[in-house]
C-alpha positions as CSV (number, residue, x, y, z in Angstrom):
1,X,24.0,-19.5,0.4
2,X,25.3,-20.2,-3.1
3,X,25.9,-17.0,-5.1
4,X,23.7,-16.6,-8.3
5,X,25.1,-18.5,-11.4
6,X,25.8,-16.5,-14.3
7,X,22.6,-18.3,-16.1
8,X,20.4,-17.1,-13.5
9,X,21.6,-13.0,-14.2
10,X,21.1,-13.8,-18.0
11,X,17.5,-14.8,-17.0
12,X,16.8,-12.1,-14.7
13,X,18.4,-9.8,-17.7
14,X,16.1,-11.0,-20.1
15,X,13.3,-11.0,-18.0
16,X,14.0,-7.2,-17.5
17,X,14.3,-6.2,-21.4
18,X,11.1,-8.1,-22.0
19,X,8.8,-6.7,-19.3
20,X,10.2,-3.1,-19.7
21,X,9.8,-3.2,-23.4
22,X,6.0,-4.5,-23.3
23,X,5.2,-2.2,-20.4
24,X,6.8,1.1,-22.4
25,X,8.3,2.2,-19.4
26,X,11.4,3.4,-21.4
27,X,9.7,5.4,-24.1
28,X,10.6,9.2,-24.1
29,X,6.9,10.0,-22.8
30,X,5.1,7.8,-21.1
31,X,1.3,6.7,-21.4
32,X,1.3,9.2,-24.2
33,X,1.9,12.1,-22.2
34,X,5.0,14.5,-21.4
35,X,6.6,13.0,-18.6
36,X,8.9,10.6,-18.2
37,X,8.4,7.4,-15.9
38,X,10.1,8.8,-12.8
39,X,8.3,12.0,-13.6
40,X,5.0,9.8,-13.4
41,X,6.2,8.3,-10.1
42,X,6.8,11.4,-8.6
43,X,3.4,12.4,-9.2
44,X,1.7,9.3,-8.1
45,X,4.2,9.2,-4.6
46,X,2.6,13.0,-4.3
47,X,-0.9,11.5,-4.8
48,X,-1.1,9.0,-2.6
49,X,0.9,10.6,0.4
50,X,0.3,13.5,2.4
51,X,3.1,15.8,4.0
52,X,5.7,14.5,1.3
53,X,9.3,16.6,1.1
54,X,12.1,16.4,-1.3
55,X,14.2,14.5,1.4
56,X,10.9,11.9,1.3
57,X,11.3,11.5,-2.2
58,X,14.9,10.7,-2.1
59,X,13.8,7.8,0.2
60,X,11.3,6.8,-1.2
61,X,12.8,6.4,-4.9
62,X,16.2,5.8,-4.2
63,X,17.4,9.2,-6.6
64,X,19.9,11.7,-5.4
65,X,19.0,14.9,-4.5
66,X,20.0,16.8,-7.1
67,X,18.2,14.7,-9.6
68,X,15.1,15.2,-7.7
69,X,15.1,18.8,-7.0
70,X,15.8,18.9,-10.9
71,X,12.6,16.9,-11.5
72,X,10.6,18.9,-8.9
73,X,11.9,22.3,-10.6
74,X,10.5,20.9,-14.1
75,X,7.6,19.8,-13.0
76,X,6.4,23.1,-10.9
77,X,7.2,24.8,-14.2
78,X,4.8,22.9,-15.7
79,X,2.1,23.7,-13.3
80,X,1.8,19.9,-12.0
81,X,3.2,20.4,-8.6
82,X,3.4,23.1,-5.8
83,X,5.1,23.6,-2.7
84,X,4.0,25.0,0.4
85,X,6.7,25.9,3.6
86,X,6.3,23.1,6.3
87,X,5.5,23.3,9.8
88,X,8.0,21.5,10.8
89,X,11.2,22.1,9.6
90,X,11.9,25.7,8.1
91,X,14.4,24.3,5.5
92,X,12.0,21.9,3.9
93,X,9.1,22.5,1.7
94,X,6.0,20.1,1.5
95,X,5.1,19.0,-1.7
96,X,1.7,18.7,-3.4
97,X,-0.1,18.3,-6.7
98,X,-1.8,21.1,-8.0
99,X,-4.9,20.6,-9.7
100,X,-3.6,20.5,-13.0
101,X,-1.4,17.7,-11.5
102,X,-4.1,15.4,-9.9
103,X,-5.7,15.6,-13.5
104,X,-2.6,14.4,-15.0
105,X,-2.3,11.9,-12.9
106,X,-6.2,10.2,-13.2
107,X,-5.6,10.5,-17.1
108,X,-2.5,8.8,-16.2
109,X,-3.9,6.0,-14.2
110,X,-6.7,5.4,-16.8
111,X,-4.0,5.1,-19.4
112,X,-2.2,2.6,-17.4
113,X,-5.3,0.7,-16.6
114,X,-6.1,0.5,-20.0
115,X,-3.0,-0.5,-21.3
116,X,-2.6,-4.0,-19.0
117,X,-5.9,-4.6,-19.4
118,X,-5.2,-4.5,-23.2
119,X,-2.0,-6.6,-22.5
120,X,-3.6,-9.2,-20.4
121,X,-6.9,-9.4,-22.1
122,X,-6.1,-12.3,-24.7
123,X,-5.2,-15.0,-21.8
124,X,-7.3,-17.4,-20.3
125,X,-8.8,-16.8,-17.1
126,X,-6.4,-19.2,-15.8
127,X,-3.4,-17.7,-17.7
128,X,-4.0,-14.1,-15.7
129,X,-4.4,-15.7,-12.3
130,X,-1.2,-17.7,-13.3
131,X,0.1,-14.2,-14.3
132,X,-0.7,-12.5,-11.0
133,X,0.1,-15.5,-8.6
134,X,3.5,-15.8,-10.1
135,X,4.0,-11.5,-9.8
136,X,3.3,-12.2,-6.3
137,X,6.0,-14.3,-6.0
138,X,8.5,-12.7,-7.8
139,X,7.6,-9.5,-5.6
140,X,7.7,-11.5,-2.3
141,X,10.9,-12.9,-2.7
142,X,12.5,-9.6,-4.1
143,X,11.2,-8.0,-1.3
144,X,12.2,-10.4,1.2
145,X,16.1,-10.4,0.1
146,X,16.0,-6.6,1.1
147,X,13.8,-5.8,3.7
148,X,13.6,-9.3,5.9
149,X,9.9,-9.8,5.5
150,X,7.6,-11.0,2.6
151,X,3.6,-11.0,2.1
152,X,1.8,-13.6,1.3
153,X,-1.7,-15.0,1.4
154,X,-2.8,-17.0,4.3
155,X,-2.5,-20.7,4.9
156,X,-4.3,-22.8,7.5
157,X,-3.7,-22.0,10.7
158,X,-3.0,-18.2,10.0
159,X,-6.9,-16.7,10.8
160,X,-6.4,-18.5,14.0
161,X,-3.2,-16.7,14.8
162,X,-4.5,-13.5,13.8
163,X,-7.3,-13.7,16.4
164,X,-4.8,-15.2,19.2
165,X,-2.2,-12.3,18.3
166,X,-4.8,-9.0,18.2
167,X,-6.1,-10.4,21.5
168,X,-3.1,-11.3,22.9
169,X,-1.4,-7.6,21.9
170,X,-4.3,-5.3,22.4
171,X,-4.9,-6.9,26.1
172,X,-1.3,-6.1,27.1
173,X,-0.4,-2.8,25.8
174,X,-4.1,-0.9,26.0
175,X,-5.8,-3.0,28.7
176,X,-8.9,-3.9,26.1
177,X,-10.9,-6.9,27.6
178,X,-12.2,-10.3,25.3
179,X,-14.6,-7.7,23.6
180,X,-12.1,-7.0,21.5
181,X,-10.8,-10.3,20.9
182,X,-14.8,-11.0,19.8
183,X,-14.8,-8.7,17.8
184,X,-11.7,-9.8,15.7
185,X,-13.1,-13.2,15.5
186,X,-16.2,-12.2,14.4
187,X,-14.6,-10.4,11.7
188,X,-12.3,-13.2,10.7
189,X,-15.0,-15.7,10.6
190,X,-17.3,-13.8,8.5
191,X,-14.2,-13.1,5.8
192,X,-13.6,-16.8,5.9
193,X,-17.4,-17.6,5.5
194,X,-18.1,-15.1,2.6
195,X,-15.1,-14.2,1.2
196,X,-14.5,-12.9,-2.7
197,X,-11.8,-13.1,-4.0
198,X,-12.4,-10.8,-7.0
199,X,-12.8,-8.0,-4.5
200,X,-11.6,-9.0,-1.2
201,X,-7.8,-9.9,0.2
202,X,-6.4,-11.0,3.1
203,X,-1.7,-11.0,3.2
204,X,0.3,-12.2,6.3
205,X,3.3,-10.4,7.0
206,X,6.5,-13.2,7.6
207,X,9.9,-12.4,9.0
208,X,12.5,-14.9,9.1
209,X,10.1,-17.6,8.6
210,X,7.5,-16.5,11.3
211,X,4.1,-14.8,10.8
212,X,4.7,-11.0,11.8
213,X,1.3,-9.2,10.2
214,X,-1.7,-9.0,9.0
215,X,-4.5,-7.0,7.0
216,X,-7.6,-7.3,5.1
217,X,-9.5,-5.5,2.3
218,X,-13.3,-6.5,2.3
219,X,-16.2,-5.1,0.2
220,X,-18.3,-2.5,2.1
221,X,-20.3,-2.1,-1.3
222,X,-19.7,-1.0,-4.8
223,X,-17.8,1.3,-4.7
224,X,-16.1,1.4,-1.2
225,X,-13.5,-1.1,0.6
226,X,-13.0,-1.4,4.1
227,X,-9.4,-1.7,5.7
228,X,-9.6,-4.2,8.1
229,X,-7.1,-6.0,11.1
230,X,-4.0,-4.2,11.0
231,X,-1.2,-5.9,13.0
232,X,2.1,-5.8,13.1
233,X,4.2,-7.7,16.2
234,X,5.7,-5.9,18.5
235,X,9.0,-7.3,17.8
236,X,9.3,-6.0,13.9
237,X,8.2,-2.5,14.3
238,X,10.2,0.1,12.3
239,X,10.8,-2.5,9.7
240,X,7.8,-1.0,7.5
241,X,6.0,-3.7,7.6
242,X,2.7,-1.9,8.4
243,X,3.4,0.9,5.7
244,X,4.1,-2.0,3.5
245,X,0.8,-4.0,4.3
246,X,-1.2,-0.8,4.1
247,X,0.2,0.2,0.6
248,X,-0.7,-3.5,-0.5
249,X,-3.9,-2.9,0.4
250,X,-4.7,0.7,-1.5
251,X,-3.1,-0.8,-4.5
252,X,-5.2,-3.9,-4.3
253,X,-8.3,-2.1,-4.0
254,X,-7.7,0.4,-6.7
255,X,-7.0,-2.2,-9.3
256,X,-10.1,-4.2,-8.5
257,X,-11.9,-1.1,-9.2
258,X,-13.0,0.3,-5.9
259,X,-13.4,4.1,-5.8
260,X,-13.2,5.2,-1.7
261,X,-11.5,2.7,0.7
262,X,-12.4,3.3,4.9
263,X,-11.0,2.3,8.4
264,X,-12.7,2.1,11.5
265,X,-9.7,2.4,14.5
266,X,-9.3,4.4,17.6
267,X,-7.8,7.1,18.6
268,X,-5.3,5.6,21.3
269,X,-3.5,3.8,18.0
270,X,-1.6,6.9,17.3
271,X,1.2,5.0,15.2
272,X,-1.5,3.6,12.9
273,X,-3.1,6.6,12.7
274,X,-0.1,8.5,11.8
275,X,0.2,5.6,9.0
276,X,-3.6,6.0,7.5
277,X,-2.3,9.8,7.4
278,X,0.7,9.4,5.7
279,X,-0.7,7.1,3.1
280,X,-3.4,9.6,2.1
281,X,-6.1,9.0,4.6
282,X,-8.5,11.3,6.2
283,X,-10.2,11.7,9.2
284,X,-14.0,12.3,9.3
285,X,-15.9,11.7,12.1
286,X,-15.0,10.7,16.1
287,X,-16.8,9.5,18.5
288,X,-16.5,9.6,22.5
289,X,-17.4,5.7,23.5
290,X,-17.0,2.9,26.0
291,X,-15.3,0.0,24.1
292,X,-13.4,-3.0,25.1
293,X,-13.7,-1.9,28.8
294,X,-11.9,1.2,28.3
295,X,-13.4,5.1,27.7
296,X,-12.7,4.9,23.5
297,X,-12.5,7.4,20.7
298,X,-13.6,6.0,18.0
299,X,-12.5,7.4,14.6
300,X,-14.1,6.9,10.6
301,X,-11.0,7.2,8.2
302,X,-11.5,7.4,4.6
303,X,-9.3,7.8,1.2
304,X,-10.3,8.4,-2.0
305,X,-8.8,6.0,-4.3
């Protein structure tokens, strides 16, 4: 592989002072408020994830932990966050917002709204899916020089493979029966039959060149998407992929302008059920059932978005 050319870091460079400076991102305060952007980020990682620590944030943000317990300390002084011992390890403290903090932070995501809606609002319909189609990419392929795997929308070929690959995995590691398999298909077929793409997405997860995942956000009505078809192979678990797919998802559906998003699963999935918990979800209802030829639990997940 040929190392970049010093044209291509001028480009990159530029790039970077252009988008930062339209986006505001390094103006003292942010959005018109008093934080600063990793201030905001801090907030939003709080919103969106449950059972968050300092240690979490480190991770998560790439900051030292110094930095961040400097942050934290500011930001509990201002009444925006609050920590509570944890359950599981006496030396940490879980995180949270309190309320004064979840308001910040839907002023916050209105301002932000508001401001690239301002910025994008002059081009063409065609310029803005240009826009976001060549985002995508420059995401994808930043991802995929770090992490191994990229998303991207499906081609041909690919709702045939997620059919084939939910069957295939489901059948050998829970012992569910064709129902299942069915069932995916009829879910498939009825995305690729009445699919929106205003309000409805579909990404495939590769690694190394090979299709790895898959998930889907569909329209349950107005107001509420459905998370749909989580998959991951077996052979890239712990990569987080499925944490990646799943925060695609959220992201997607708040900026279309869904309020609630929902998940059907099952109990017996405990990783992906410790994944909907972690990225904000909650349970609501279960359901004792006889699925797939197999006794079921059946579990309602929702997140407010």
């Amino acid at each position: 592989m040929a190392e970049p050319t010093a044209s291509d870091i001028a480009h990159v460079r530029a790039f970077n002072r252009f988008y930062t400076g339209r986006l505001g991102v390094l103006d003292e305060a942010l959005l018109c408020s008093d934080l600063a952007l990793t201030e905001v980020r801090v907030l939003f990682e709080l919103a969106d994830r449950r059972g968050v620590t300092a240690a979490d944030l480190c991770r998560l943000l790439g900051l030292n932990a110094g930095y961040v317990s400097r942050l934290l300390g500011g930001l509990e002084a201002r009444g925006r966050v609050s920590r509570q011992p944890s359950m599981a390890d006496a030396r940490a403290s879980v995180l949270g917002l309190t309320d004064a903090g979840r308001a910040v932070v839907q002023d916050l995501d209105r301002a932000a709204s508001q401001s690239v809606g301002e910025m994008i609002g002059a081009l063409t319909d065609g310029g803005r899916q240009q826009l976001v189609e060549s985002m995508r990419q420059i995401q994808a392929l930043l991802d995929g020089a770090g992490s191994g795997f990229v998303l991207r929308d499906p081609r041909p070929g690919d709702m045939g493979w997620i059919v084939h690959r939910h069957g295939a995995l489901y059948a050998r590691e829970y012992g569910w029966n064709a129902e299942f398999e069915a069932l995916v298909a009829d879910i498939v077929a009825r995305y690729v039959r009445e699919h929106d793409p205003q309000t409805e997405r579909c990404w495939i997860a590769e690694h190394d060149g090979a299709a790895v995942g898959s998930i889907f956000v569909v329209r349950h009505d107005a107001q509420t998407a459905k998370l749909r078809l989580l998959y991951v192979d077996a052979s890239t678990r712990g990569l987080g992929i499925g944490q990646r797919l799943v925060d695609e998802a959220i992201a997607f559906a708040r900026a279309v302008g869904y309020k609630r998003m929902v998940l059907w699963t099952n109990a017996v999935l405990t990783d992906a059920c410790n994944l909907y918990a972690r990225s904000g979800f909650e349970l609501l209802t279960e359901q004792q059932e006889h699925l797939f030829g197999k006794p079921q639990v059946s579990q309602l997940w929702a997140k407010v978005l």
